[in-house]
C-alpha positions in Angstrom: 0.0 0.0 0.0 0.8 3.8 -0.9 2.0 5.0 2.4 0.3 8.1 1.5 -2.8 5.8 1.3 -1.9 4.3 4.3 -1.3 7.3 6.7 -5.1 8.7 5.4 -6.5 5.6 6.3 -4.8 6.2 10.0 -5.4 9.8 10.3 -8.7 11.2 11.1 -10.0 13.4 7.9 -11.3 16.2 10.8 -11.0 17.9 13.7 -11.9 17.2 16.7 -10.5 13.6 16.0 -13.9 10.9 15.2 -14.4 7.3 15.1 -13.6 7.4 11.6 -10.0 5.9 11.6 -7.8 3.8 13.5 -6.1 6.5 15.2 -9.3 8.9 15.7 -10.7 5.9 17.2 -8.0 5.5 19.9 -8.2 9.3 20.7 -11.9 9.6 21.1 -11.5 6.5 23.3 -8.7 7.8 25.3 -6.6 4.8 24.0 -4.0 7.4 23.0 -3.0 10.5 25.4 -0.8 13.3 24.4 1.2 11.7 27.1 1.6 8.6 25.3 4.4 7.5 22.5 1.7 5.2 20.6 3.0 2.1 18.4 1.0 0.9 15.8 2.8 -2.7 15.2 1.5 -4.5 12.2 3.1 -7.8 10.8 4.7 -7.9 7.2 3.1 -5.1 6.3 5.4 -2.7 4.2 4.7 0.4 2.4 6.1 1.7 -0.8 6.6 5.4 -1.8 5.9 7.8 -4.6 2.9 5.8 -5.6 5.1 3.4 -6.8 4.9 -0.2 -6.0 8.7 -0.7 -6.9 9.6 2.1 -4.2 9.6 -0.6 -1.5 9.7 -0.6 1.4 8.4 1.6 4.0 9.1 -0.5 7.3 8.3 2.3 9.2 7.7 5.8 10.5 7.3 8.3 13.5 5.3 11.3 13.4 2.0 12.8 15.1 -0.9 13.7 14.7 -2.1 17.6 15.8 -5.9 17.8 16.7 -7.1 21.6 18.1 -7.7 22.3 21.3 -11.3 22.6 22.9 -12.5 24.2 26.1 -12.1 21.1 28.2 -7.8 21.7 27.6 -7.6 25.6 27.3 -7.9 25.4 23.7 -4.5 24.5 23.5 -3.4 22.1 20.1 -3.6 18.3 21.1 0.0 16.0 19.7 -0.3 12.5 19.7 3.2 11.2 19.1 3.1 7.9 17.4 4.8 5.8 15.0 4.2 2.3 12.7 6.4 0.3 12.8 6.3 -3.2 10.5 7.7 -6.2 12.5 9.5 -8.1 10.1 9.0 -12.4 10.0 13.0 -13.3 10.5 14.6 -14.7 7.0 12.0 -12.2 4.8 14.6 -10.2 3.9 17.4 -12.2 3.6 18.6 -15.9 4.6 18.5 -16.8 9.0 22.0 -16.2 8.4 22.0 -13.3 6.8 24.7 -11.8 9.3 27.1 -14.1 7.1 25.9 -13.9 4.5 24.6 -10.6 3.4 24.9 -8.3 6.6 23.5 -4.7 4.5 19.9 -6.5 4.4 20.6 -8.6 8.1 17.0 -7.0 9.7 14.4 -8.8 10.7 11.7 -8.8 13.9 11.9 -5.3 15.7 14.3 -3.7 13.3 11.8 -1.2 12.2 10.6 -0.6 15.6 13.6 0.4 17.5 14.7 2.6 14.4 11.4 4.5 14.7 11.7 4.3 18.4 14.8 5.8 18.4 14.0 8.8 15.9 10.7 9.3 18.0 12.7 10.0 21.3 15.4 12.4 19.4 12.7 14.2 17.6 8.7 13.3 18.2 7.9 16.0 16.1 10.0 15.9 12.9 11.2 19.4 12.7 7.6 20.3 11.6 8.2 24.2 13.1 11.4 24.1 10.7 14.0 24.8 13.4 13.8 22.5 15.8 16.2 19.5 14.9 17.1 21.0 11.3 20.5 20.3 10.4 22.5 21.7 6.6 21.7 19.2 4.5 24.0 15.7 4.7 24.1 12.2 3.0 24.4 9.2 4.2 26.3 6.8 2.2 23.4 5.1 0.8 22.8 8.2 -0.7 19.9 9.6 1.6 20.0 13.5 1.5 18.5 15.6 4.3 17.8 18.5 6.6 16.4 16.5 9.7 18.8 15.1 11.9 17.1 11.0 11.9 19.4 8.9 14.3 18.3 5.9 12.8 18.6 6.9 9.2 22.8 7.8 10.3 22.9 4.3 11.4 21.1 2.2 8.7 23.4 2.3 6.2 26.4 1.6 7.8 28.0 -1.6 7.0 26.7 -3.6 9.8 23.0 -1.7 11.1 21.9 -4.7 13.2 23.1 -6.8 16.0 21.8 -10.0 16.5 20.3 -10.8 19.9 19.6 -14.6 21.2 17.5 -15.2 23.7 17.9 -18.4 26.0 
């Protein structure tokens, strides 16, 4: 799916937030505070860009959603920091021993989450005032070119992203 496509069917289409999406759900329902750092998880389930199908893959994102205030807050605006993050079915991307064998595509389970995670706690709102967290303009070597300082888009790209943990 788009992940244009995707984020409309989260977002709600109007303020104040209704039952009309997932996420407007969860804030009418007080499943989601302004408190909260809100994970949408969903299984193998990766989003391409530029309405392209070939633009794979979108494994995940941070970013909130802004809903006005009312009387019942002050009217002051309402953030909902959240992200999706895809958890990825081990061996997907590449072979169970990918660490040996191919160690640029060695991802798999919460990958995508921690990345988000980690880009969530640097910066929950993704410069959207265009100062906070805006850096000149850098590339990483996989070619990714920028003005927000991502933490986890540094790190991807270097020759080995992932450590593998065992459990037990």
């Amino acid at each position: 799916m788009s992940d244009v496509v995707f984020q409309g069917e989260l977002f709600p289409p109007t303020a104040p937030p209704d039952n009309s999406t997932v996420i407007g759900q969860a804030e009418v329902a007080g499943d989601i505070t302004t408190k909260d750092i809100s994970t949408f998880f969903f299984p193998n389930v990766y989003l391409y860009s530029n309405n392209n199908p070939n633009d794979c893959c979108v494994l995940g994102f941070h970013t909130f959603d802004m809903e006005p205030g009312d009387a019942s807050n002050g009217n002051l605006t309402r953030f909902y920091v959240l992200n999706y993050s895809s958890w990825i079915s081990p061996g997907l991307f590449a072979a169970p021993t990918c660490a040996k064998t191919d160690p640029e595509n060695c991802f798999e389970d919460v990958t995508a989450h921690s990345h988000e995670i980690a880009e969530t706690f640097n910066d929950p709102f993704v410069g959207f005032d265009n100062i906070h967290n805006i850096t000149p303009f850098w590339m990483n070597p996989a070619g990714q070119c920028q003005d927000i300082l991502e933490d986890g888009d540094v790190m991807e790209d270097l020759p080995n992203p992932t450590v593998p943990v065992t459990i037990n």
